[in-house]
C-alpha positions in Angstrom: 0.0 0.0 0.0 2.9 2.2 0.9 4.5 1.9 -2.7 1.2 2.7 -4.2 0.9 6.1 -2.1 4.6 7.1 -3.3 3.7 5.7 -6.8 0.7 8.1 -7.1 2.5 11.2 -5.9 5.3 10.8 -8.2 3.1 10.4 -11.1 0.9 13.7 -9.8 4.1 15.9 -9.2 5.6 14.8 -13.0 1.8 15.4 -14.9 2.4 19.1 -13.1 5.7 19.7 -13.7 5.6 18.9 -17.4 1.9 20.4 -18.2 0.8 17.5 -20.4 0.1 19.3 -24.0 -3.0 19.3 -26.0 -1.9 15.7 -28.0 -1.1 14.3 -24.5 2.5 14.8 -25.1 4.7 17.0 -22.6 5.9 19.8 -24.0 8.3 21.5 -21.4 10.0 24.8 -22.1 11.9 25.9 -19.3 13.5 29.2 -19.7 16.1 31.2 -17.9 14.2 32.8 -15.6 12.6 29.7 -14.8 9.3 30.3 -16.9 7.6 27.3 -17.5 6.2 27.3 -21.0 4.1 24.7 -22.7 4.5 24.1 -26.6 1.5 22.3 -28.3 1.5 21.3 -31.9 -1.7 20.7 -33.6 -3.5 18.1 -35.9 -3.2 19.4 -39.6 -6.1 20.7 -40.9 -8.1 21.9 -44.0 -9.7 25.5 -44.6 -10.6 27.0 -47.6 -9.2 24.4 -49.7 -5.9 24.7 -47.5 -3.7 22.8 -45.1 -3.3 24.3 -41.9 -0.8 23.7 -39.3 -0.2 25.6 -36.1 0.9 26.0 -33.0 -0.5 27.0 -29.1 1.8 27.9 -26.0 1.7 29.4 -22.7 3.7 29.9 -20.1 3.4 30.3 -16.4 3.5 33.7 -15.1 5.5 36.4 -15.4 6.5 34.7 -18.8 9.7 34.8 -20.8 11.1 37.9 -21.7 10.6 36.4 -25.3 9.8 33.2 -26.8 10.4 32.7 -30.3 8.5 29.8 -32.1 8.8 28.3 -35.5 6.1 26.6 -37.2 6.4 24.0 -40.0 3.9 22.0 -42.5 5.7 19.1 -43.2 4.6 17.0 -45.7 6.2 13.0 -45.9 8.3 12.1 -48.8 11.0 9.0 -50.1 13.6 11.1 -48.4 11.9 12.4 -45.4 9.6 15.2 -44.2 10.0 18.4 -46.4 9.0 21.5 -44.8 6.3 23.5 -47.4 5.5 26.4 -45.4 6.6 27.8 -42.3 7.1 30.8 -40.0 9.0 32.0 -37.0 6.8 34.1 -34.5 7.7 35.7 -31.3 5.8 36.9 -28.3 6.8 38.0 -24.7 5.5 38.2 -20.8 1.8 38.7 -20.8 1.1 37.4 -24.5 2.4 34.1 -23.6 0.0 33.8 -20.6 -2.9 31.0 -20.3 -5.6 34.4 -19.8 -5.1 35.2 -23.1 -7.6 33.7 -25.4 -6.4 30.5 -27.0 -6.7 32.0 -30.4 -4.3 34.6 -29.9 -1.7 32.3 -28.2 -1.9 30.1 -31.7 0.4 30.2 -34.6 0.0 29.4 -37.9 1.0 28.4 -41.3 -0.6 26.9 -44.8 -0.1 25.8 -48.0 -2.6 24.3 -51.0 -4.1 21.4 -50.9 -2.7 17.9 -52.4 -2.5 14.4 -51.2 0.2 13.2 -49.1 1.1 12.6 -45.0 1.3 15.6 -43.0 2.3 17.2 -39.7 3.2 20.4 -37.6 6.4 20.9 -36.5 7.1 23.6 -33.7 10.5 24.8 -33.0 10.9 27.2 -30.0 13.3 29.2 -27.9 12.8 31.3 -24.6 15.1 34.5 -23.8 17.5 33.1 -26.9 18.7 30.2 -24.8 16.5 26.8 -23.9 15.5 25.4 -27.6 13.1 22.7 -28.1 11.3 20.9 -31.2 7.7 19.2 -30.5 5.7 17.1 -33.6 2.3 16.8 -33.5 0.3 13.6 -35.1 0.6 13.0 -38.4 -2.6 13.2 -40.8 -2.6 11.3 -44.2 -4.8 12.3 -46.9 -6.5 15.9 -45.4 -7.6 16.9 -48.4 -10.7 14.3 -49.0 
């Protein structure tokens, strides 16, 4: 019973640490300051006869000084995963915090429409130090 109490605790104080990210994947972003950000890529989508791939984050309060965030629509080929649109973004302190609407905290990028396997890529850095990359699921055929 003992080991079971220590098990659950442990498992409660990593779920918090890490902020478990919108695909169920951590996404840590520690900064200098000791911001904790969380990086989120998103499912690929269609709009307007478009793929769309983006990006959410947030950051614990005060937030970085800056974080700077890449995103990438990668599409799968023979030799890999080729990167057909993308775009770095920054944002700092209060921008990055969970009370700003979702939809403001969300980056993205497109390109037209044609068959294939695709996903978002997210690169990020906080204050110009920390760097991560996160990749979120992979979608084949969004165009049907």
């Amino acid at each position: 019973m003992r080991n079971a109490v220590i098990a659950f605790f442990l498992i409660l104080a990593a779920v918090v640490v890490t902020k478990t990210g919108r695909d169920q994947t951590p996404r840590p972003v520690g900064g200098i300051t000791g911001t904790l950000c969380s990086i989120s890529p998103q499912r690929v989508t269609l709009r307007d006869g478009n793929l769309v791939a983006g990006a959410e984050y947030h950051c614990d309060s005060p937030g970085p000084d800056r974080l700077t965030l890449t995103v990438r629509l990668q599409r799968s080929t023979d030799a890999g995963w080729t990167t057909l649109a993308q775009q770095a973004f920054t944002a700092a302190k209060g921008e990055t915090l969970p009370s700003v609407p979702a939809s403001r905290r969300t980056r993205q990028v497109s390109a037209a429409c044609q068959a294939g396997v695709y996903r978002t890529a997210a690169e990020w850095s906080v204050n110009g130090g920390r760097t991560g990359t996160a990749l979120g699921p992979e979608r084949r055929n969004p165009c049907r």
